[in-house]
N, C-alpha and C positions, 0 to 999 in steps of 0.2 A: 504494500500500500504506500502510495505517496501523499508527503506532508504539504498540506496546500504552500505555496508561494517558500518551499523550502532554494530557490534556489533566486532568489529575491537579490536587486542588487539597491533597493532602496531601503535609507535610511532610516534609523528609528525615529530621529528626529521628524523626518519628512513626514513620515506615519503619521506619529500624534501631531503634528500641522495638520493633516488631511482630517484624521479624526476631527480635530476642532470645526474645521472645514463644515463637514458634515452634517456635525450636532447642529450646527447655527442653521445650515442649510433648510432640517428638519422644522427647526425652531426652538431650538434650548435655548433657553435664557442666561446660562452660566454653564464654566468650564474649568476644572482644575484638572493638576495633571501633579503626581509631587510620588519617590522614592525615598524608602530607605532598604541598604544594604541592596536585597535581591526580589526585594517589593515592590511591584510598582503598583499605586493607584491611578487608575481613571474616573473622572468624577464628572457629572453634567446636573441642572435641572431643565426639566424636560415635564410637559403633561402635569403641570403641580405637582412634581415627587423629584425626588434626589435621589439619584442613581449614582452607586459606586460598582465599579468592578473592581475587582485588587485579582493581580498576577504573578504570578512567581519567574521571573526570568533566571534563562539558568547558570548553574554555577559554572564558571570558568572553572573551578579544578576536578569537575567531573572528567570521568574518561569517553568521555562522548568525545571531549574537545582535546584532551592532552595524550591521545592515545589513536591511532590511525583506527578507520570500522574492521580491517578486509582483513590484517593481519596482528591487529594489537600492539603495533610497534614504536614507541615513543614518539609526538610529534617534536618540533623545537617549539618554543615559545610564541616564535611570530604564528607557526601554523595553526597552534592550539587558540590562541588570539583570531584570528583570522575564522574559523572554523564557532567558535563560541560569537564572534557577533553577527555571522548568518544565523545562526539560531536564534539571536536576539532581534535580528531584523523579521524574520519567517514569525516571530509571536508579534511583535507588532502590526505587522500587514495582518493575521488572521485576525487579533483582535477588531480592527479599524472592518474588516469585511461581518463581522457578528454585528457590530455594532451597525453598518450600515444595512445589512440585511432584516435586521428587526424592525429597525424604524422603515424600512421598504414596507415593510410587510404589514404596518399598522398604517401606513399612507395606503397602503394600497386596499385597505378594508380587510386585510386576509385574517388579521387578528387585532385584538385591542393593546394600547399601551401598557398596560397591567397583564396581559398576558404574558407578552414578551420581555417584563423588564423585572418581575415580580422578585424573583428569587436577590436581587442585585438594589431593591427597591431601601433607604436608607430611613431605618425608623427611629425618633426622639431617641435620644442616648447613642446609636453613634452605628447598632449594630444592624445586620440589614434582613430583610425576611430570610433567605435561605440558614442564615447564622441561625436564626432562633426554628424555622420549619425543619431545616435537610435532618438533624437529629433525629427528632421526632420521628420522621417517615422512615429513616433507618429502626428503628429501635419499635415502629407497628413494624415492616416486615422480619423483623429478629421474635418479636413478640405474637405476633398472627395478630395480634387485636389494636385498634384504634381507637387514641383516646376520642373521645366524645369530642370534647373541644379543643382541640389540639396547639389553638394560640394563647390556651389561658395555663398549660403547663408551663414551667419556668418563668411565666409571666414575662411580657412585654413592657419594657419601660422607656 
């Protein structure tokens, strides 16, 4: 299987310019974009909601990047450098393609704004629906049973 825009020769920078690009395009009202260490945030508002994605770019001392695929064999520096920011380029293009494919897809009537943004949707206190739902629906399919009200365990604040 191949990694969409793995052989990408645009920048990450250029990326989140186009993201920006995009949100305004849609109609976001606001734009933040901020890291630390191997976190990036993407932030917009959009539809009356505050949407974050946060992603994990990868680590330069994995052996993805300091170790050839075909034979395992040490790369130099510059190669493993070289090798680790098309990875970093390839996550910002697909980001910038989810993101403009949802808002397609809520222009185009295919789905509502809250369908497509919900999980990513940023609620009072900081944390976002999937933070406080993805547990829970792990833990009905671990458990077979679902709570009744499933947004008033661990409460939302």
């Amino acid at each position: 299987m191949t990694t969409y825009a793995q052989q990408t020769s645009v920048s990450a920078d250029r990326s989140r310019a186009e993201i920006e690009v995009v949100l305004r395009r849609y109609g976001a009202t606001g734009f933040m974009y901020g890291w630390e260490g191997a976190r990036v945030q993407v932030g917009f508002k959009a539809g009356g909601r505050m949407i974050r994605f946060e992603l994990e770019m990868p680590d330069r001392e994995d052996r993805e990047f300091t170790h050839t695929p075909t034979k395992g064999r040490p790369r130099t520096p510059v190669q493993a450098d070289k090798a680790w920011e098309q990875a970093t380029r390839q996550r910002w293009r697909a980001l910038l393609l989810v993101i403009k494919a949802k808002l397609e897809a809520v222009a185009a009537g295919i789905s509502t704004f809250e369908e497509e943004f919900l999980p990513w949707v940023v609620l009072p206190g900081g944390a976002t629906v999937g933070d406080h739902v993805l547990p829970m629906v792990e833990q009905a399919y671990l458990s077979g049973s679902v709570p009744r009200l499933m947004l008033t365990e661990g409460g939302i604040s």
